[in-house]
N, C-alpha and C positions, 0 to 999 in steps of 0.2 A: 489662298492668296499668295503665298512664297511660291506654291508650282505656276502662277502666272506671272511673277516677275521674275523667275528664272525663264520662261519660257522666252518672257518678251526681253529679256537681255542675251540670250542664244542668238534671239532673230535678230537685233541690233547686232551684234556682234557680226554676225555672217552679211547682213547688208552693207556694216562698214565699212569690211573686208574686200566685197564685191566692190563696194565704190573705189575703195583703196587699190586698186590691181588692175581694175578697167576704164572707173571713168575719171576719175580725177584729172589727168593729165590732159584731157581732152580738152577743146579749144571752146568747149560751146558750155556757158558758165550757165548759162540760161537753163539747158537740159543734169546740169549737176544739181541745182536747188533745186530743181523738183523733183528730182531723182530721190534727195536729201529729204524734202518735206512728207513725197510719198512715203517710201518705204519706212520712215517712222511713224507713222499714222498706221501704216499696215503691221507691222510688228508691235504693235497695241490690240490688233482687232485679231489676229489671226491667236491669240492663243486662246482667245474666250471664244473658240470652238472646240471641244474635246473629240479624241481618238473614237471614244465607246459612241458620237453619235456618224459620224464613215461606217460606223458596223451593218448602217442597214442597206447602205449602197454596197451594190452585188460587183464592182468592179475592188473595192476594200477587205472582201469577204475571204478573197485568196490570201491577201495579205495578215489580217489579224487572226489565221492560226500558226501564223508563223513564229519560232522563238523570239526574234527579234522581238512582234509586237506583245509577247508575252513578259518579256522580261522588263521591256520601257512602261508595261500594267505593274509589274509587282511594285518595280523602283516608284511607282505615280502613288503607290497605294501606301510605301512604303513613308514614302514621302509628307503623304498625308497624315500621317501615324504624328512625326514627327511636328510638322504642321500646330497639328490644333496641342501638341504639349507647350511648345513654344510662340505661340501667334501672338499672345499678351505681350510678350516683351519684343517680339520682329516690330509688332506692330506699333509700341511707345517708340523704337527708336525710327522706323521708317516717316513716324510723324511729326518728330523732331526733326529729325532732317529737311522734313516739308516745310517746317514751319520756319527755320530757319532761309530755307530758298525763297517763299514767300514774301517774310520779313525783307531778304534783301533785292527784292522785285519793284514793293513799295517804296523802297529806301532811295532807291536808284530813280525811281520814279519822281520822288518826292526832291533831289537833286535836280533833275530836269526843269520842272518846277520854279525851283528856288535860283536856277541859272538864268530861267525867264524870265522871270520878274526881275529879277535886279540888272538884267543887261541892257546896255546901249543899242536901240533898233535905228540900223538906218536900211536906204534902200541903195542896192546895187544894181546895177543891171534890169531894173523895176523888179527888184526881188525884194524880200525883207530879210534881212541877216543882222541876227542874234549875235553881238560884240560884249564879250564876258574877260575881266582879265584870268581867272582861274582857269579858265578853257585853256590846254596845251597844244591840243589838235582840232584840226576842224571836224565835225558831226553833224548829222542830220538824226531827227528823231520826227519822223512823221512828217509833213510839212515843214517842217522846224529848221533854219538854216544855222548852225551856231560857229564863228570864228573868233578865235582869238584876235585881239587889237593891233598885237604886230605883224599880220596878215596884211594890212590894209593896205600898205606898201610894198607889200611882195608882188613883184612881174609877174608871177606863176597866177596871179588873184581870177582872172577868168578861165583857166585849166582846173583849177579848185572849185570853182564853182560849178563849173560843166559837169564835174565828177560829184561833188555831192546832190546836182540834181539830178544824176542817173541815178543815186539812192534815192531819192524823193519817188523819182516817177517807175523804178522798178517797187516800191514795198515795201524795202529791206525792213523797215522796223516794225512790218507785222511779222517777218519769220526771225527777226528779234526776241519779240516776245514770243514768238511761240517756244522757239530755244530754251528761253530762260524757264516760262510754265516748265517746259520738259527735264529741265536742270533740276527744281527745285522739287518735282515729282521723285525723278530717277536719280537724284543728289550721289547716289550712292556708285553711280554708275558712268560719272564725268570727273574730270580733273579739279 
């Protein structure tokens, strides 16, 4: 379990990198999240294939009698050693951590919630928009329009609206939560 979340934090690391250096700066935000959404999906699937099964494909076969794949065996083996002495205790605090990201998965959820029900719904624009005083900025959570009250009088009110229903009808709040699942998985591994 520790050689697959070291492996799948390698590959995050290097796809960051890759986004970091080539595509970020790029003009087309639409190909950066899925860039984003793939390769962490892929850096989950790709370590739970192992070196020892390429062994039986004959284009592999040049390579693992090489030092190299020799030496990344012993470190795997060595690793494993190490592993099951300690996996009791990786394992209570990696679950703690989860459990903690989880907790505040709910929490956050459970705020959305509790802004819903006690806000002011009117319609704009034949929209429905969620008027909260606690709200400081404006947000979209699913279909969910929410503004703050001193908005209501702001010039800028149909630019704002335009733009939170570009989140509405781009998604954002399914690669929200898929974030936050990944946060509270990988806790160990975000800010």
């Amino acid at each position: 379990m520790l050689f697959y979340f070291i492996k799948t934090i390698l590959l995050l690391a290097l796809f960051y990198c890759l986004f970091k250096f080539f595509i970020q700066n790029k003009s087309s935000y639409g190909w950066n999240r899925y860039y984003l959404l793939f390769t962490s999906l892929i850096a989950f699937i790709i370590p739970l294939f192992s070196l020892n099964s390429l062994k039986s494909y004959s284009i592999f076969q040049s390579i693992s009698t090489s030092s190299i794949m020799n030496m990344v065996e012993k470190w795997a083996s060595s690793l494993h050693l190490f592993e099951t002495e300690y996996a009791k205790i990786i394992f209570i605090l990696l679950f703690m951590g989860m459990l903690w990201g989880i907790t505040r998965i709910v929490f956050g959820l459970y705020i959305i919630y509790q802004l819903k029900k006690n806000a002011i719904i009117e319609e704009l624009n034949s929209q429905k928009v969620w008027f909260h005083s606690s709200i400081e900025i404006p947000f979209t959570f699913f279909n969910l329009l929410f503004l703050p009250p001193s908005f209501k009088q702001n010039n800028n009110l149909p630019m704002i609206l335009a733009h939170e229903n570009a989140h509405i009808k781009l998604n954002h709040s399914y690669g929200k939560i898929y974030y936050s699942i990944l946060q509270a998985i990988f806790w160990f591994n975000f800010d």
